[in-house]
N, C-alpha and C positions, 0 to 999 in steps of 0.2 A: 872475762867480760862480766859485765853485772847479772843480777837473775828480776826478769822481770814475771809476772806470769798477768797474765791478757785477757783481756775481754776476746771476742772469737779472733778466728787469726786474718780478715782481711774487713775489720769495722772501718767505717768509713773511708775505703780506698780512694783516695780524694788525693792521688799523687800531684793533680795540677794545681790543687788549694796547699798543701803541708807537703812536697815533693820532698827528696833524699839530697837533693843541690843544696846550697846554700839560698834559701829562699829569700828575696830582699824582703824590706820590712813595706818597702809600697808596694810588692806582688801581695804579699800577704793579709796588709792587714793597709791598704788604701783605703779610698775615700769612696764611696757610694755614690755612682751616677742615677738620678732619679729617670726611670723612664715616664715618659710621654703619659697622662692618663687624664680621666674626665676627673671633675670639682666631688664629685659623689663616687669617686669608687678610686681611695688613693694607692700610688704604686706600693709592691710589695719590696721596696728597695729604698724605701723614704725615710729608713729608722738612720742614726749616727752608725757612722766605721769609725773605726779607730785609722789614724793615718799618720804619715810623716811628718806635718807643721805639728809644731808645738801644743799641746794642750793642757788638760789639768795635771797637775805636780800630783807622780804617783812615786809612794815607795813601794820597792819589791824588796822581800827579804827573800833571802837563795841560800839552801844548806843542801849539800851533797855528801858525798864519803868522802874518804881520800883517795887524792887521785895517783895511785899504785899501779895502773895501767893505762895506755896508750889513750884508749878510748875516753878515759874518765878526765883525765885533764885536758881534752879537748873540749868535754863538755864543760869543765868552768870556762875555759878560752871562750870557747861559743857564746854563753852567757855574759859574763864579760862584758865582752867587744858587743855586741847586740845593744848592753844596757849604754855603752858610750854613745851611739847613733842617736839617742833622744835625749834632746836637752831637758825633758820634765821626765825622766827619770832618775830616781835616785835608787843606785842597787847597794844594798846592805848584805853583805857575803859575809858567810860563817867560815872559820877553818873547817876545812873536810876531814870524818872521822867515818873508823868502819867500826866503833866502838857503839853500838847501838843507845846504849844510857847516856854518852857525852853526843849524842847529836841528838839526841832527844829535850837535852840540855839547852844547846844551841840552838833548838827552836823555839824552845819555851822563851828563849831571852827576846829572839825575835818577835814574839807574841805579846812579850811585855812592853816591848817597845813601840807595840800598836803600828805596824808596818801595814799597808794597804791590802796588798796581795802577798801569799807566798807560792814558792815553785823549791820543791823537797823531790830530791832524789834521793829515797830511803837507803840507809845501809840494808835494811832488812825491811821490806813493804807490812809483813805480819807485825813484828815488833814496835813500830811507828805507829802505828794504825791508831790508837789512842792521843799521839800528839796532833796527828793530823783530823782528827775530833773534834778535840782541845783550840786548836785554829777553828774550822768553822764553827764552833759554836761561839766563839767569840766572835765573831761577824768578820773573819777573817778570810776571804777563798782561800782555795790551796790549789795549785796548779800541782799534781802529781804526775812528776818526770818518770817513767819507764818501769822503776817498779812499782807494781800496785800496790794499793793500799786491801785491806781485805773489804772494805765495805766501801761504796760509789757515797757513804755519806760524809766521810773522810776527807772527801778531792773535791771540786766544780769541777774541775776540769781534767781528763788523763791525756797525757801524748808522748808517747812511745813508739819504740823499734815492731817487726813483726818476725819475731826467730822460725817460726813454722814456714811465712814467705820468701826467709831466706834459704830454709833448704829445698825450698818449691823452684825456686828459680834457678839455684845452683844444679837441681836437678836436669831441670829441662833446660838449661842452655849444654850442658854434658850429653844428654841428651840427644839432644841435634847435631853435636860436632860428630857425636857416633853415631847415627841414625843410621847410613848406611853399609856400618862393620858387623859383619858375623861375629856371635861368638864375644864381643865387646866386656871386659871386664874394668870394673871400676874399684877406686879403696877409699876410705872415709879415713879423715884426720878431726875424731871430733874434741869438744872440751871436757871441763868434769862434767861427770856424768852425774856427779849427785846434783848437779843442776837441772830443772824445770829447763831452763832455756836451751839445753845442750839436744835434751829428750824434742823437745819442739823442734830443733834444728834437723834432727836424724828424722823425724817424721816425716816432717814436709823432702825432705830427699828421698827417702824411702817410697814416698806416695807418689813423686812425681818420673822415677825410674818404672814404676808400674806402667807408665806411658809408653816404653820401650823395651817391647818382649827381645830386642838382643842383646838389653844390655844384664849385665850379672853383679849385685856389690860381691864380690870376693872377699872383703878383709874390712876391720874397722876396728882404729886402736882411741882411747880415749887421751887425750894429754890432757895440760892444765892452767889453757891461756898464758902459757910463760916461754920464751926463746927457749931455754932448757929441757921444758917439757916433752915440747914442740919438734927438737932438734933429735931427741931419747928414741921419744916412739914412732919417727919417721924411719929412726934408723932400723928400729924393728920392724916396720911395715917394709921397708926395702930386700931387707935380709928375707924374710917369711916369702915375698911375692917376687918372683926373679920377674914377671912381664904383667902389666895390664898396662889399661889404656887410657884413664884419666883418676884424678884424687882430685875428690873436695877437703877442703882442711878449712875446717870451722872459726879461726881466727886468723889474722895477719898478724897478730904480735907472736903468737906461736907459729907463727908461716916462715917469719926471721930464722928462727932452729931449722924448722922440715927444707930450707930450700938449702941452708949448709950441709945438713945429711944426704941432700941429692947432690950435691955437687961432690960431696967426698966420697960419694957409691959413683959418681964418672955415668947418671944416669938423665938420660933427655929423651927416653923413648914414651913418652906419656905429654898430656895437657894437667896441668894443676887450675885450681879455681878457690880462690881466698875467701874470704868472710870479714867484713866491719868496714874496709875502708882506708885504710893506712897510709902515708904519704910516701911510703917505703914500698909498699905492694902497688901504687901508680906509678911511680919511676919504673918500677920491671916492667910491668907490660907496656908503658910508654913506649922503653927502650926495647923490646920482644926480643931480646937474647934467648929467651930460657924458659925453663917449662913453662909458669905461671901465665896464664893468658887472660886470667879475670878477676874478678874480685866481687865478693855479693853485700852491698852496703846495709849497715845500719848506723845510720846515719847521727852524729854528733851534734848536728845542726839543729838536732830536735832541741837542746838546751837554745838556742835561741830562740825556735818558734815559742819556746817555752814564756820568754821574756815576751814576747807581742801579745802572749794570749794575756799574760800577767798585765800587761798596760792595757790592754783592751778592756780586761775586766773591771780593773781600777780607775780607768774612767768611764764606767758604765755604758760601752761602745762594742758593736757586733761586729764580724767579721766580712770584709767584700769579698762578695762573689757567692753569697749564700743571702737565702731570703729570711731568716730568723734574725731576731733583734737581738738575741746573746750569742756567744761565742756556744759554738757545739760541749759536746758534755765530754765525749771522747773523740781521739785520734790518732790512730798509726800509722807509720807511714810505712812509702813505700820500700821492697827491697830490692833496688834499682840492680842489675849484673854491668858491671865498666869494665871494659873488654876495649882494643886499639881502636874500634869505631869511635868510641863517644868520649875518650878518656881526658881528652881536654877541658872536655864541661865540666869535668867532676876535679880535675887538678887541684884545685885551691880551697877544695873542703877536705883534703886528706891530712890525717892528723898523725903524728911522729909519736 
């Protein structure tokens, strides 16, 4: 998974403005209903939204990494398909590189070509930090996707995942399923560890087990976002732990590996709980054959919010459902838990 690191870990929890769904583009970014008010004291609701009918002809330029994991080519998909939905946009996509100097490149081109808005999912948020500069000072926004940039003077705008929320939630929904087991032992399946986002991850689960004096982490092995990693050190954590009672495992592309280790240890005496989103960790629990019973989103769909906030800003147009005339500065969203209750809602933004 990518690394982003965060303004604090729950800014703007505005699930029902920027939610973990696929958020349509009239929930999000409609048209402004003026309320009722006297000739001398006008509504706070009276500035333009950005909405669905057509308006000014915006280009967005869009440069990401490559997309080398699950999660990351969902996000051009999301982008993408987002920029089709509006006739006055024109989206300008770069090939994705994790080559920090060649996507530095391909912004610059995009700078040259004087594109309206842009929306940069840095290979490296530090390293970037100068090209995303480079755009604003040339009266360029920069919608900065997930990883930050080092300085708020880099981006107008940030929207991204909350990794700390997601081990806050993966925590307490384990949590509750073991509420009340004596004795309850739990195992962590996290990512690299030389990741910011993996640390964020193990926190917020760490913090939110503090809630549940029965329950105990036992064990916690690191993999590396990959089937193989995934598949490696689950088989270690099986071997090591002959019994506990639930595993979080920090990704669904490395959940692919850990759920073939558990099948090939002949083991179903536990609950599992995913991490991102996966169209392949919705089918399981859809079908609840088998351990996995949930999954803690962070959500891809944010490359399309991405794209609304980018037309909004390039037509100088604020957000409905908030009283400010610009689009907010930052945004994270939420990290929803999709478990057999709700898992229909979530079906159609899981990504392969």
């Amino acid at each position: 998974m990518p690394e982003p690191t965060y303004p604090s870990p729950f800014t703007s929890r505005r699930g029902l403005l920027l939610g973990t769904a696929a958020v349509s583009a009239g929930t999000l970014l409609a048209g402004c209903t003026s309320n009722d008010s006297s000739d001398d004291e006008p509504a706070a609701n009276d500035q333009p939204a950005a909405e669905d009918k057509p308006g000014k002809q915006v280009t967005i330029g869009f440069a990401g990494p490559q997309a080398d994991h699950g999660w990351l080519n969902a996000i051009n998909d999301n982008a993408k398909n987002r920029a089709k939905k509006y006739s006055d946009v024109t989206l300008e996509i770069t090939e994705g590189s994790n080559d920090t100097a060649q996507q530095i490149g391909q912004i610059e081109t995009l700078i040259n070509k004087k594109v309206d808005v842009l929306v940069v999912l840095p290979a490296d948020g530090k390293a970037l930090t100068q090209v995303g500069l480079k755009a604003m000072r040339a009266g360029i926004p920069v919608v900065n996707l997930d990883r930050i940039f080092n300085t708020p003077q880099a981006y107008r705008c940030w929207i991204g995942g909350d990794n700390y929320g997601m081990g806050l939630n993966a925590g307490h929904y384990i949590g509750e399923k073991l509420k009340g087991k004596s004795g309850a032992r739990v195992i962590e399946l996290a990512g690299l560890d030389n990741l910011e986002l993996t640390k964020q991850r193990t926190q917020g689960f760490d913090d939110a087990l503090k809630n549940y004096p029965n329950i105990r982490k036992v064990a916690r092995q690191a993999a590396e976002f990959t089937v193989e990693s995934g598949q490696a050190k689950m088989a270690q954590l099986l071997q090591a732990q002959s019994k506990f009672d639930a595993l979080w495992n920090h990704d669904d592309d490395q959940g692919v590996g850990a759920l073939r280790a558990i099948e090939q240890a002949g083991r179903d005496d536990f609950l599992m709980v995913g991490g991102a989103g996966a169209l392949s960790a919705f089918q399981a629990i859809k079908r609840d054959d088998g351990v996995l019973k949930a999954t803690v989103l962070y959500p891809p769909t944010m490359a399309a919010s991405a794209i609304d906030l980018a037309r909004a800003l390039g037509q100088a147009k604020g957000v409905s459902g908030l009283a400010e005339y610009e689009i907010p500065a930052s945004l994270t969203l939420y990290s929803a838990v999709v478990d057999k209750e709700n898992i229909d809602q979530y079906m159609s933004t899981g990504f392969k």
